[in-house]
C-alpha positions as CSV (number, residue, x, y, z in Angstrom):
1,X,-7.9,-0.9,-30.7
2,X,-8.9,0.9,-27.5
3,X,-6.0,1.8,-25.0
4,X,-6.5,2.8,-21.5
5,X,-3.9,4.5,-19.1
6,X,-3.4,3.3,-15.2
7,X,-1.7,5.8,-13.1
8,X,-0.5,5.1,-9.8
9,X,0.1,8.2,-7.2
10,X,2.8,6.1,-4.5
11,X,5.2,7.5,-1.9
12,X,8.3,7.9,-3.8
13,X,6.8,8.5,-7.1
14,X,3.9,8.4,-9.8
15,X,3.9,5.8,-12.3
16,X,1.8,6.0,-15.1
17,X,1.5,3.2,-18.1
18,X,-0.8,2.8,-21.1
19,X,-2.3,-0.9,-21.8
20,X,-4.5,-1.9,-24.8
21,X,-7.6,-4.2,-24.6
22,X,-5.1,-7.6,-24.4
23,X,-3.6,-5.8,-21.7
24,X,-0.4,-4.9,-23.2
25,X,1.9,-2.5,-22.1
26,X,2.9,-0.4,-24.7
27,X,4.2,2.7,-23.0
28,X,5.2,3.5,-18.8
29,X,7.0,7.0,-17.0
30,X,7.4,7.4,-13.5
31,X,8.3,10.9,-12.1
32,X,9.4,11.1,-8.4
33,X,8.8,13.7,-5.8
34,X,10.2,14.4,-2.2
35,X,8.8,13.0,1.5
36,X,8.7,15.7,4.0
37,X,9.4,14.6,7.6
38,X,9.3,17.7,10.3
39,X,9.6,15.3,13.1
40,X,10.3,11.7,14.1
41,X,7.3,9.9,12.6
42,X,5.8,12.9,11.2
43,X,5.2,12.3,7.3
44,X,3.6,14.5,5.0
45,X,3.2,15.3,1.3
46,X,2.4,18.5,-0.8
47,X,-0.5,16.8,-3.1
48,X,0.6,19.7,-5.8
49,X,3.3,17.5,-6.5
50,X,1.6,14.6,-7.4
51,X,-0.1,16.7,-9.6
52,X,2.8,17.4,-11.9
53,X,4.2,14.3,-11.7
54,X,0.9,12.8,-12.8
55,X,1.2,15.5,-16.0
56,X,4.3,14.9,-16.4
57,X,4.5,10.9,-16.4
58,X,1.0,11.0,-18.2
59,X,2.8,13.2,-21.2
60,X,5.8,10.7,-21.5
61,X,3.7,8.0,-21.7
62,X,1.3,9.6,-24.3
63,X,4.6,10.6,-26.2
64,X,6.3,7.2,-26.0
65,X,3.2,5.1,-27.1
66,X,2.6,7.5,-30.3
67,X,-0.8,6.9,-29.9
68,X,-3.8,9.6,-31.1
69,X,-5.7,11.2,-27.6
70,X,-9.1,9.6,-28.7
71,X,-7.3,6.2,-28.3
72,X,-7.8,6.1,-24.8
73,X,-10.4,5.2,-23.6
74,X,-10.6,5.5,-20.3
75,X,-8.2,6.0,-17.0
76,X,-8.1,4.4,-13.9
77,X,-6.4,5.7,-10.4
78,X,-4.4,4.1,-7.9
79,X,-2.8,5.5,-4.9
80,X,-0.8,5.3,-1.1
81,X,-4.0,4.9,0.7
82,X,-5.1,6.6,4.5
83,X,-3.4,10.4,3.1
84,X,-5.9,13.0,3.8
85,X,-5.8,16.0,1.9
86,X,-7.3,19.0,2.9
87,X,-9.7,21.4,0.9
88,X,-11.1,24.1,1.8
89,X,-14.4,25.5,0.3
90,X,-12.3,26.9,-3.1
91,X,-10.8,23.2,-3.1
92,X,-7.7,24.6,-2.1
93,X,-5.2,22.4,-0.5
94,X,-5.4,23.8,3.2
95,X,-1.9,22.7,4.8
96,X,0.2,19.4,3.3
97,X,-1.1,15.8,3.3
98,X,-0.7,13.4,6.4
99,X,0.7,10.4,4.8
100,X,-0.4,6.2,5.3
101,X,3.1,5.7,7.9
102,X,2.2,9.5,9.6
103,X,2.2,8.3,13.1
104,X,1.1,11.6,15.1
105,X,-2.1,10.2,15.8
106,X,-1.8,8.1,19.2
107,X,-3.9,10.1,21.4
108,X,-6.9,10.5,18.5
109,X,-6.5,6.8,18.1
110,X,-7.9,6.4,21.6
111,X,-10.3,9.5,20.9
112,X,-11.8,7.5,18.3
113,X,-12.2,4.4,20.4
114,X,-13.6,5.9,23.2
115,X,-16.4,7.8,21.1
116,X,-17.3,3.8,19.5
117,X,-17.8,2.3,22.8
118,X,-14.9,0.5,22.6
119,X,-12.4,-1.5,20.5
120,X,-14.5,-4.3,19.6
121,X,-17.9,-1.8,19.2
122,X,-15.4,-0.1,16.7
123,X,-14.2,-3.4,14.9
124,X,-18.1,-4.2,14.5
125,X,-19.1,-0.6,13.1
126,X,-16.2,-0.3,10.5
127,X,-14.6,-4.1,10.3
128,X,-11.3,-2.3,12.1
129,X,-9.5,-0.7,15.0
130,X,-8.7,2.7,15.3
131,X,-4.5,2.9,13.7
132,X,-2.4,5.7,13.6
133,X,-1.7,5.5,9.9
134,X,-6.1,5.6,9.1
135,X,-7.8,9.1,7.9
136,X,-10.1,9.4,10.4
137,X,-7.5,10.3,13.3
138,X,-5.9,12.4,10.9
139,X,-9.1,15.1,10.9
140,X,-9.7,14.4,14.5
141,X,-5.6,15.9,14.8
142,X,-6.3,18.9,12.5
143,X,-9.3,19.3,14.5
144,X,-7.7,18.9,17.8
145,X,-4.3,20.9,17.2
146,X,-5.0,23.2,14.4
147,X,-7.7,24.5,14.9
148,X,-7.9,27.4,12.5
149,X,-7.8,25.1,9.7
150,X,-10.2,22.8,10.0
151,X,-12.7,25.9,10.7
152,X,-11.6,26.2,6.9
153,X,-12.2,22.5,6.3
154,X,-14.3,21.7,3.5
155,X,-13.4,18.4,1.9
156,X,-11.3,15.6,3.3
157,X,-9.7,13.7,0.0
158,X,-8.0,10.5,-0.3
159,X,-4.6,11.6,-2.4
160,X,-5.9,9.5,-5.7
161,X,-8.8,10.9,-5.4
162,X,-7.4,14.3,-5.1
163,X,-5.9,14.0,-8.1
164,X,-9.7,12.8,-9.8
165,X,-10.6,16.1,-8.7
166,X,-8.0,17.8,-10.3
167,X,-8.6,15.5,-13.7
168,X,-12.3,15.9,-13.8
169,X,-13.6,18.5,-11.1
170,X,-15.2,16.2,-9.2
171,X,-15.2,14.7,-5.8
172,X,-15.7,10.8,-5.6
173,X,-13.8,8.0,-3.9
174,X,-14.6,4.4,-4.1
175,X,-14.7,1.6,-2.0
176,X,-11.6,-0.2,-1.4
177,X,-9.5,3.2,-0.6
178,X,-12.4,4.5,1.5
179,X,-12.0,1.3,3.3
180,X,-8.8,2.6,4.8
181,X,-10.1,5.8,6.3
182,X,-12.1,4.1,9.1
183,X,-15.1,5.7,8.3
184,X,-16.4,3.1,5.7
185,X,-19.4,0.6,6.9
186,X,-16.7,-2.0,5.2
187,X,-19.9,-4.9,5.3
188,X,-22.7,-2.1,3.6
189,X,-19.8,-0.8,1.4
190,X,-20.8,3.0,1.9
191,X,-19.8,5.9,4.7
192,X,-20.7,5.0,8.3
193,X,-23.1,8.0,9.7
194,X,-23.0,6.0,12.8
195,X,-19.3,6.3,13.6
196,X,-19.3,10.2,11.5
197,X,-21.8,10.7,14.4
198,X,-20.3,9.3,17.4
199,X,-17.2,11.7,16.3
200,X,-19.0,14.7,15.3
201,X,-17.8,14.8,12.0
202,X,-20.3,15.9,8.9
203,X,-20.8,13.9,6.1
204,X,-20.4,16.1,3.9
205,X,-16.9,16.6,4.2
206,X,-16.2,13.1,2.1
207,X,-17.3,12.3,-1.5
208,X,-19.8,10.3,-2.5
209,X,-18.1,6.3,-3.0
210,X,-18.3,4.2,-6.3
211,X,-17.3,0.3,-7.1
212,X,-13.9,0.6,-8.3
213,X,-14.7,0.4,-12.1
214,X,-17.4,2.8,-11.7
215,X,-17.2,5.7,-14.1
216,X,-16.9,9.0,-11.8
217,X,-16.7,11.4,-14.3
218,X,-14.4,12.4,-17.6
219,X,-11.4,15.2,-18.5
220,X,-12.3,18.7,-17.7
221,X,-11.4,20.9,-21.4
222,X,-8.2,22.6,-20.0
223,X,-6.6,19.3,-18.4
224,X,-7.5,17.0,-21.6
225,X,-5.3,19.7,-23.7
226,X,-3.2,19.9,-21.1
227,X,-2.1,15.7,-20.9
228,X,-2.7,15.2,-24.8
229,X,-5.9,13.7,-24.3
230,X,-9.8,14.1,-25.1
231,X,-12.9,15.3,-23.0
232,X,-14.3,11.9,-24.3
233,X,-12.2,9.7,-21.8
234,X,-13.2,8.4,-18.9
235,X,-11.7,8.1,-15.1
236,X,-12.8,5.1,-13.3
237,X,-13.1,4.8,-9.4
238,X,-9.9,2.9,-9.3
239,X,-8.6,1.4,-6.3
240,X,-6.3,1.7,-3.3
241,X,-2.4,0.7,-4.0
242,X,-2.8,-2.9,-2.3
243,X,-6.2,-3.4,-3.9
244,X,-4.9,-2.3,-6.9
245,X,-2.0,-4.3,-6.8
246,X,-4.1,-7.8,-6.2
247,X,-6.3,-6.9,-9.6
248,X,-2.8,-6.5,-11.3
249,X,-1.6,-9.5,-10.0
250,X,-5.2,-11.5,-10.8
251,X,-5.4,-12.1,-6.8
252,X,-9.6,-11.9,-7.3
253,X,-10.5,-15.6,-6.2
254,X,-10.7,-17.2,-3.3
255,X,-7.3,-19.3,-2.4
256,X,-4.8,-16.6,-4.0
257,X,-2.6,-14.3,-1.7
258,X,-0.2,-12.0,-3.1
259,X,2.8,-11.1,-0.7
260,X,3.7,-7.2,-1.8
261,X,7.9,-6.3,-0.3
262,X,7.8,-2.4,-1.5
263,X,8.1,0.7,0.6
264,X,5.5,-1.2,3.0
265,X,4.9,-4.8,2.8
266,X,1.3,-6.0,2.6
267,X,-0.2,-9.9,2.6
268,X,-3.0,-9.5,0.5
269,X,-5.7,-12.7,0.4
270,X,-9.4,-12.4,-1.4
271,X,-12.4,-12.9,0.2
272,X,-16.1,-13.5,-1.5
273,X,-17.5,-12.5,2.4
274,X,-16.5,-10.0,4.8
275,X,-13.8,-12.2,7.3
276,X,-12.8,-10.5,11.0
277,X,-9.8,-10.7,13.2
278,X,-11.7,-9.9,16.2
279,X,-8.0,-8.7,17.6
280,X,-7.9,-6.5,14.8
281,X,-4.5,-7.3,13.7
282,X,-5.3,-7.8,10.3
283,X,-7.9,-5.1,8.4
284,X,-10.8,-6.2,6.7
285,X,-11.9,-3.8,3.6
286,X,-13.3,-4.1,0.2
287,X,-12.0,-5.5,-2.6
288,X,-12.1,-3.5,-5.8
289,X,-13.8,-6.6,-6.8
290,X,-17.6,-5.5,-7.0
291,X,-19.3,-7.3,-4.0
292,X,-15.9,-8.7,-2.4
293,X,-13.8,-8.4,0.5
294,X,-10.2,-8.8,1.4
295,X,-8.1,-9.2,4.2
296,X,-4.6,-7.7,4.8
297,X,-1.7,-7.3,6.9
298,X,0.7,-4.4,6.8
299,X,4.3,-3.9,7.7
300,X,5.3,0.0,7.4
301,X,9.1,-0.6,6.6
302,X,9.6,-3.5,4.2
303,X,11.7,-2.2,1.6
304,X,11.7,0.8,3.2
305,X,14.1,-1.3,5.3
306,X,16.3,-2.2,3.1
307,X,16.3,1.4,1.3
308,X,17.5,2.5,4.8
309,X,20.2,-0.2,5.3
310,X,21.2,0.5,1.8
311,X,20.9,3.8,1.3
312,X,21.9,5.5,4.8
313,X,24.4,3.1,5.8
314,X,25.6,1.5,3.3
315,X,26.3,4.1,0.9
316,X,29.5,5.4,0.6
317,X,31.1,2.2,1.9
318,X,34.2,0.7,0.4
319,X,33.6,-1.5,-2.2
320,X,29.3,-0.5,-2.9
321,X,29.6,1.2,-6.1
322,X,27.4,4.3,-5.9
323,X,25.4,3.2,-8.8
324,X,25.0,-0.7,-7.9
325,X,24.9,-0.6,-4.5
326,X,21.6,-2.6,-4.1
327,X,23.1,-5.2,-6.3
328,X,26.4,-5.3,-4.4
329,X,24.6,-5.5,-0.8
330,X,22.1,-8.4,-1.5
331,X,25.1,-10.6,-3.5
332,X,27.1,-10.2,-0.3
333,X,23.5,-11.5,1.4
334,X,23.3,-14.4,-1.4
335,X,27.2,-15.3,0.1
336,X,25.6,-15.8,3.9
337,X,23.9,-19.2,4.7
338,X,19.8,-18.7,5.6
339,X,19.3,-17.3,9.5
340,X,22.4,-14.9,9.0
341,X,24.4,-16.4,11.7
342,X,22.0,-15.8,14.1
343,X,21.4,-12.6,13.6
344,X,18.2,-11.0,13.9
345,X,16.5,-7.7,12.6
346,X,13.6,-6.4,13.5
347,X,12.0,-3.8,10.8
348,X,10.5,-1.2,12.6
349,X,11.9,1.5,11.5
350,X,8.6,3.6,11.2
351,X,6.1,1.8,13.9
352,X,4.5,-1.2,13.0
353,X,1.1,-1.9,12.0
354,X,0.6,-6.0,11.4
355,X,0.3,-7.4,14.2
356,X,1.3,-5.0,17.1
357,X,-0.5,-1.8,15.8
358,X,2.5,0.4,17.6
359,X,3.6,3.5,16.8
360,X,6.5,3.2,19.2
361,X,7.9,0.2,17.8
362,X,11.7,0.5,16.4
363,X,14.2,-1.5,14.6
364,X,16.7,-3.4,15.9
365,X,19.7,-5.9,15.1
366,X,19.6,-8.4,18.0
367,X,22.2,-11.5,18.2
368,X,25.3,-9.7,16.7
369,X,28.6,-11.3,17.9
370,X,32.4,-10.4,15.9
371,X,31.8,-12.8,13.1
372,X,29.1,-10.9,11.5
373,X,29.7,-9.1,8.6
374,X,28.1,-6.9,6.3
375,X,27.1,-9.6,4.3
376,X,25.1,-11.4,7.4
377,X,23.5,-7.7,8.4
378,X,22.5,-7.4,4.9
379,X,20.6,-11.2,5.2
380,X,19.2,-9.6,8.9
381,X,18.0,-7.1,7.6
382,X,15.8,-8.8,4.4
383,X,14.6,-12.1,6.7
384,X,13.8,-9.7,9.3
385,X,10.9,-8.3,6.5
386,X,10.5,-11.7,5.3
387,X,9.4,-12.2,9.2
388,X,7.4,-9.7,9.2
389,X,4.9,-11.1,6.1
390,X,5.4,-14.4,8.0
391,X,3.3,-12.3,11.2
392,X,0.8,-12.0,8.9
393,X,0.6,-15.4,6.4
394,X,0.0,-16.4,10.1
395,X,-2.7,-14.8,11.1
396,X,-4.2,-15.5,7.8
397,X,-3.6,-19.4,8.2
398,X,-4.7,-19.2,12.0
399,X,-8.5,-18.0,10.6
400,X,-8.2,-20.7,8.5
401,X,-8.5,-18.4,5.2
402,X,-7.1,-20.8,2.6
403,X,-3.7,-20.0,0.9
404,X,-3.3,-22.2,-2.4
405,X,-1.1,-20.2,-4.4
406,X,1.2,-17.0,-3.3
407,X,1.8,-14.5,-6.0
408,X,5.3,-12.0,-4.8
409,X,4.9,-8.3,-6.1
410,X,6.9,-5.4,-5.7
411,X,10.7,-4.8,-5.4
412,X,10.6,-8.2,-3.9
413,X,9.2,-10.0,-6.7
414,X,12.3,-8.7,-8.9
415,X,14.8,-9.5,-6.2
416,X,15.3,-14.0,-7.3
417,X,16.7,-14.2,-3.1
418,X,14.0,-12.3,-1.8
419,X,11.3,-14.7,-3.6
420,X,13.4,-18.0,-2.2
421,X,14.0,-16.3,0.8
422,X,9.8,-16.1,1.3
423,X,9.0,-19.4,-0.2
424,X,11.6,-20.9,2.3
425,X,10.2,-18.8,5.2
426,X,6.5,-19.7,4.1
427,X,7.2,-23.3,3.4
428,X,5.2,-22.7,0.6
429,X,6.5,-22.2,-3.5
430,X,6.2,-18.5,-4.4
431,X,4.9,-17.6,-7.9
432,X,6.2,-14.9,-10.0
433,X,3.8,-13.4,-12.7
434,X,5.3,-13.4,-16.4
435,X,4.3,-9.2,-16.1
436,X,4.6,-7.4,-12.9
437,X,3.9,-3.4,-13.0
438,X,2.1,-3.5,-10.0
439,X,-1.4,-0.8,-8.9
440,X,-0.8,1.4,-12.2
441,X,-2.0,-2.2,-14.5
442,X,-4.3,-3.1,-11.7
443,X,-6.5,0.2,-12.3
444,X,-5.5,0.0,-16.3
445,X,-7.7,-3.3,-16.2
446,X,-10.4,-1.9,-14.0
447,X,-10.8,1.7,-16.8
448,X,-11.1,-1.0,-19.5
449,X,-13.8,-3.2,-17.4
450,X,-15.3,0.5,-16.4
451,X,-15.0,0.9,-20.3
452,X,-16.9,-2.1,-21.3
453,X,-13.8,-4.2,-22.6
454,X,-14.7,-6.8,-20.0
455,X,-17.5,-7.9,-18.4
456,X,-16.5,-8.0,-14.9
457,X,-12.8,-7.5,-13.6
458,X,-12.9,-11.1,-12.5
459,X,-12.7,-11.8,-16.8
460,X,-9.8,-9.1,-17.4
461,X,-7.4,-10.9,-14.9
462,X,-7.8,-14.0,-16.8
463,X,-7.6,-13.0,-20.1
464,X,-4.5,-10.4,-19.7
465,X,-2.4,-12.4,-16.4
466,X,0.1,-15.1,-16.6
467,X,2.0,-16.5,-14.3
468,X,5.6,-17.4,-14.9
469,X,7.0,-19.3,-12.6
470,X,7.4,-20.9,-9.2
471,X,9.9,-21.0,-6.5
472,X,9.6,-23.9,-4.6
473,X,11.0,-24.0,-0.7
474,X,14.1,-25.1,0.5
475,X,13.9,-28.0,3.5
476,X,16.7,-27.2,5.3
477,X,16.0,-23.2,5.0
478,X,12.8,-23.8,6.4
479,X,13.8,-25.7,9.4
480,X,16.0,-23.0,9.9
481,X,13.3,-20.1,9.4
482,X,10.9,-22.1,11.5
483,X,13.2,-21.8,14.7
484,X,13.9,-18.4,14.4
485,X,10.4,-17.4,13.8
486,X,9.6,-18.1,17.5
487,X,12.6,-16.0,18.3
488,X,11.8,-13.0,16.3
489,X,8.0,-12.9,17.3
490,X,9.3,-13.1,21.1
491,X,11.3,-10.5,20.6
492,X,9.2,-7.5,20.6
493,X,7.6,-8.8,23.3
494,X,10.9,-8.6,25.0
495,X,11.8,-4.6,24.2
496,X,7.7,-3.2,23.7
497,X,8.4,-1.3,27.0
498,X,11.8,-0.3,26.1
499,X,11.1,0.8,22.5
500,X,8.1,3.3,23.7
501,X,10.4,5.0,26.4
502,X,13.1,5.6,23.6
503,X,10.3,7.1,21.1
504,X,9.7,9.3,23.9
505,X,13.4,10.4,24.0
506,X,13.5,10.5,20.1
């Protein structure tokens, strides 16, 4: 039987898991490293450390599984998209990576812009606006306030592929994470030299881009004896964390959208053609489906939310045990009726992307009076994410994209009041899948399509995903949902100006 491995380089960690060609899992290891932040909404990364914890999650898994190196076959790579790391012409790592919810990049934003002709000239060359959290304003900020560096600039690497370099020595990307760097003609599915020129960047500092089950090369000698594995396998182009995430969910028709609550939240619906939001609240990019799109809205700090209530406020607290805290805060949510009182959270902890593409957004609780409690702020604090998708599902529903089935992923696929909270917010039942390991089985599949296992990724999804179950919505949740919503979206609106003068003070 032929086994292939599906490692996944996120923010918090690396997760690595071996499948076989039934998809599987016979093995997993995650191994965690830090997040640097020098400054309010600085966020960077030191891509060495995804390196060892790709080893070192690789070796568990190898050791777990028992299996022989020339089992597998093949690997496939998944990864935080928009982090640029930089190389210089020895491929060393130049200064540390600026990561997807990095938030610097305001002014190059507008740079960007200006150089396209314009918002919608922009939206036209590369199916998107100019965000703080793409790759592209990332070099224009190395080029623009460290100078000295990008002089040494070389190669601009997405961090999976980074880690493709270090596995097989070379540099490639592939489509659906090059989507996410804003330099990708997202309709032609290869690098814009329109937009590279208008922003007098060479071509040459990105790698050439594969289809996501592409084979892009196989194991340099020292790093196969170094993970317990042979020169023979394979590395596949792999995919972008959200696209990777849809192919392990099976969201690769028309009619599916999978709602993703982990550090970021991300709606996530397939497309057979390339679909606009001419305001450019949602991005378009490819699909790590061959020859299909997707469109996707993004929320910076969806669990990241709740990490922050949890972990920063929370912890310490009488009555949270250290060690069960998340499962002590979200019963004392479960206790509080739907709409928390009243009580309103906005997540913004980080900016927002999806659908006010601001940097100087914040969070907020908004309606407290003296008969909250903990357990309502708690509530807030997950509806206020769940309201956040719901900016999005909107959107989606407002193009007329059709929506027949919703898959949940992520933390808040695990979470059984985070799945009814979104099917009553949606009005719409939420499925669960009967195995949910997320981007690391989504690039799994697409090494053993790359492999020749399957014919097409399209077959993999239906042969090795089930769904579980549904959770159907609740009437009298969603009339209560559906008159807050108004409330929450009019919100921002009410404190935009406010929040940017305090992210001046901050």
């Amino acid at each position: 039987m032929r086994f292939y491995l599906g490692i996944d380089v996120g923010t918090s960690g690396t997760k690595t898991l071996l499948i076989d060609e039934q998809g599987k899992v016979h093995a997993e290891a995650s191994s965690e490293y830090p997040l640097h932040q020098p400054r309010p909404g600085w966020t960077e990364q030191d891509p060495e450390d995804w390196w060892q914890a790709t080893v070192q999650s690789v070796r568990q898994v190898m050791q777990r599984s028992g299996r022989k190196p020339s089992d597998v076959r093949a690997i496939g790579l998944s990864g935080q998209m928009h982090g640029s790391v930089f190389l210089d012409k020895r491929n060393k790592v130049i200064r540390p990576a600026l990561l997807w919810n990095d938030q610097r990049t305001v002014a190059e934003c507008e740079q960007i812009t200006a150089a396209a002709g314009g918002r919608k000239a922009l939206i036209k060359m590369v199916a998107n606006p100019a965000l703080t959290g793409f790759t592209a304003p990332k070099i224009l900020w190395m080029r623009n306030h460290e100078p000295k560096k990008f002089d040494r600039l070389a190669k601009v690497l997405l961090p999976k592929d980074e880690i493709r370099r270090r596995l097989t020595g070379e540099f490639a990307s592939e489509v659906s994470d090059a989507s996410g760097t804003l330099l990708l003609d997202v309709v032609k599915r290869q690098w814009s030299k329109k937009l590279l020129g208008k922003l007098d960047l060479d071509p040459d500092l990105l790698p050439p881009v594969f289809e996501s089950e592409d084979v892009t090369g196989t194991l340099l000698p020292e790093v196969a004896e170094q993970l317990g594995l042979t020169t023979e396998c394979k590395v596949v182009g792999g995919a972008g964390d959200c696209a990777a995430g849809a192919v392990g969910n099976g969201v690769v028709r028309r009619g599916i959208l999978s709602t993703s609550v982990g550090t970021s939240g991300v709606m996530f619906v397939h497309s057979d053609q390339p679909q606009y939001d001419t305001a450019g609240r949602l991005h378009t990019f490819c699909h790590a489906v061959r020859g299909k799109w997707h469109m996707m809205g993004v929320n910076l700090t969806s669990g990241g939310s709740l990490q922050w209530w949890v972990d920063s406020v929370l912890k310490g607290l009488v009555g949270i045990d250290s060690d069960q805290r998340y499962a002590a805060a979200t019963a004392e949510a479960q206790s509080i009726a739907p709409g928390s009182g009243g009580l309103l959270f906005l997540p913004y902890l980080s900016g927002e992307r999806t659908p006010h593409a601001d940097p100087h957004a914040r969070g907020a609780f908004v309606g407290l009076n003296t008969t909250h409690g903990r357990g309502h702020m708690t509530r807030a604090v997950m509806e206020g994410v769940t309201f956040a998708l719901r900016d999005s599902l909107q959107i989606i529903r407002d193009l007329d994209v059709p929506v027949r089935e919703i898959r949940a992923s992520g933390g808040g696929s695990r979470n059984p009041l985070w799945r009814q909270m979104q099917a009553d917010a949606f009005g719409k039942k939420v499925s669960k899948l009967a195995v949910e390991q997320g981007p690391a089985y989504g690039v799994a599949l697409l090494a053993a399509v790359g492999d020749g296992a399957y014919t097409s990724i399209e077959q993999a999804c239906k042969a090795t995903i089930e769904v579980a179950d549904a959770t159907p919505p609740r009437r009298a949740a969603s009339k209560t949902y559906n008159n807050l919503f108004p409330i929450y979206q009019r919100l921002y609106q009410s404190l935009r100006a406010d929040f940017a003068d305090l992210a001046q003070l901050q």
